[in-house]
C-alpha positions, 0 to 999 in steps of 0.5 A: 026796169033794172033792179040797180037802185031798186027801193033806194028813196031819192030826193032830187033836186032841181030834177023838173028840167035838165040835167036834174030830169035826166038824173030823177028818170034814170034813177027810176029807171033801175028802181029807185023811188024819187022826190023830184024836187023843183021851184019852177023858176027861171034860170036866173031864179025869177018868176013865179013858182011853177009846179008843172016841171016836176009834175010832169017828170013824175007822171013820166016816171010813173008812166015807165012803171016807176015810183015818184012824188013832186016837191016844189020848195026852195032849196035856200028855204031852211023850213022848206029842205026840211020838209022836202026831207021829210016828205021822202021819209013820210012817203017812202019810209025813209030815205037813202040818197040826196042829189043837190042839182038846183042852180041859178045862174046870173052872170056878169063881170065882177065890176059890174056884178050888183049885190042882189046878184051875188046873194042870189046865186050864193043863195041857191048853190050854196046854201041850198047844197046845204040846208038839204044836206043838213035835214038828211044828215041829222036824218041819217045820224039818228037812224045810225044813233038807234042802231040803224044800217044807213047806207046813204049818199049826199051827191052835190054839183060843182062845175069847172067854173068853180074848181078850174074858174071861168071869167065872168061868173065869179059869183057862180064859180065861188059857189061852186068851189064852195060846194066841192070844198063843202063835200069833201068836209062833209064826208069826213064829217059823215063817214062815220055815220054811214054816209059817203059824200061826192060830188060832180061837175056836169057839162051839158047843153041845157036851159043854163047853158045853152045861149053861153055856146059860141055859133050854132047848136047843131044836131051833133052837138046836142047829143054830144053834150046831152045830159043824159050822159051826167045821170050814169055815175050820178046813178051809179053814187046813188046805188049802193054798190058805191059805198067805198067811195067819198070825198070826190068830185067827178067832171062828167060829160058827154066828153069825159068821165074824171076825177078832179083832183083837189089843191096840194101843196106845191114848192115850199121852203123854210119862212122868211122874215125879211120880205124884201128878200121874198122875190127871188125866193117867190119866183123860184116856187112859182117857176116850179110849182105846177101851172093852174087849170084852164076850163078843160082841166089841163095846165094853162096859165101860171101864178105869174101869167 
């Protein structure tokens, strides 16, 4: 076992399937000690709980050599991220990293999308990529408060869908640009804690995403876009040899490792009273100003189409 992560406590989650799994088994791999965080729902966040995932992502963990300990609670759960919290703390003695991984996915055109939709996936992403940054945060501000060393790691999950944007999913994409911008406020907020805060964009083949792949998955294609490919840099964030880090957001798969770069100011000019002369001057900005990603990440479409 790999000393890379050794003793760092890691709470993962939505780590019983998936790209979650593949993070809580490398991290455990180079010595970290991880609560495997999972509701055992469906991937649209139906059903009823299920424990067997994160069950059996420990028991392979502590069948390797490796320490870890199962934790089913609802990320949107206010009381249940806090808990899940404190259990790394009362089981470890503390706690270094949180990997926010859980997501659901509904989607559907938004004229046809449904309101319980909407709040569904909101729910999840969002507001569970910040209730169990919050318990970890005001954990990490008070060991630093009493003279503590933190050297501490929130790593959340955005997707190409939301930094880029993907038709149809417009409840799941706003989520997640909402967790890119979450994690670039939160380490400003948080650097002074010890704190750094990044966050990925994994593309996989998985429960979410399998049946949303065009033609037949063939054996190649599995393994090119395995999740096993997403763990390294989450490990590598996790460690603490990425300390120098933050306020990033990282697209990662079997394809591709990059940094994603954020919104900057384009083509300006001085305001304008009169909007019946804005035309011209709009065009002007929008024929200079750099054209929009497409889900690859490269210049596609334009303001104007």
């Amino acid at each position: 076992m790999s000393s890379f992560c050794e003793d760092r406590v890691v709470v993962v989650t939505g780590a019983g399937r998936g790209i979650g799994r593949e993070y809580a088994l490398m991290l455990a791999e180079h010595g970290a000690k991880v609560v495997v965080n999972d509701l055992g729902g469906a991937r649209d966040g139906e059903g009823a709980a299920d424990s067997g995932p994160a069950d059996e992502v420990v028991a392979e963990i502590r069948e390797r050599g490796g320490e870890a300990v199962a934790n089913g609670a609802s990320v949107s759960d206010f009381e249940g991220a806090r808990e899940m919290i404190q259990q790394a703390v009362d089981t470890y003695g503390r706690l270094d990293v949180l990997v926010n991984n859980a997501g659901i996915l509904r989607d559907r055109m938004l004229v046809n999308m449904k309101e319980s939709e909407w709040d569904a996936v909101i729910d999840v992403h969002l507001k569970g990529t910040f209730a169990p940054a919050h318990h970890a945060a005001a954990y990490w501000r008070e060991q630093s408060k009493a003279g503590q060393a933190v050297d501490a790691r929130i790593i959340n999950t955005t997707s190409v869908s939301g930094i880029y944007g993907n038709p149809g999913q417009s409840n799941y994409g706003a989520a997640k640009a909402g967790i890119a911008a979450f994690s670039v406020i939160a380490s400003r907020e948080l650097a002074r804690y010890g704190v750094t805060v990044n966050c990925i964009a994994p593309g996989a083949l998985t429960r979410m995403t399998e049946d949303l792949q065009p033609g037949e998955i063939t054996d190649e294609m599995r393994e090119a876009q395995s999740p096993r490919w997403i763990a390294p840099i989450v490990t590598w964030l996790a460690s603490r040899e990425s300390a120098d880090v933050s306020g990033l957001v990282f697209e990662a798969s079997g394809g591709v490792l990059a940094v994603a770069e954020g919104w900057h100011r384009g083509p300006k000019v001085a305001p304008e009273e009169d909007p019946t002369r804005l035309g011209p001057i709009v065009r002007k900005m929008v024929s200079e100003a750099r054209l929009n990603a497409g889900m690859n990440g490269k210049d596609q479409d334009g303001g104007l189409g």
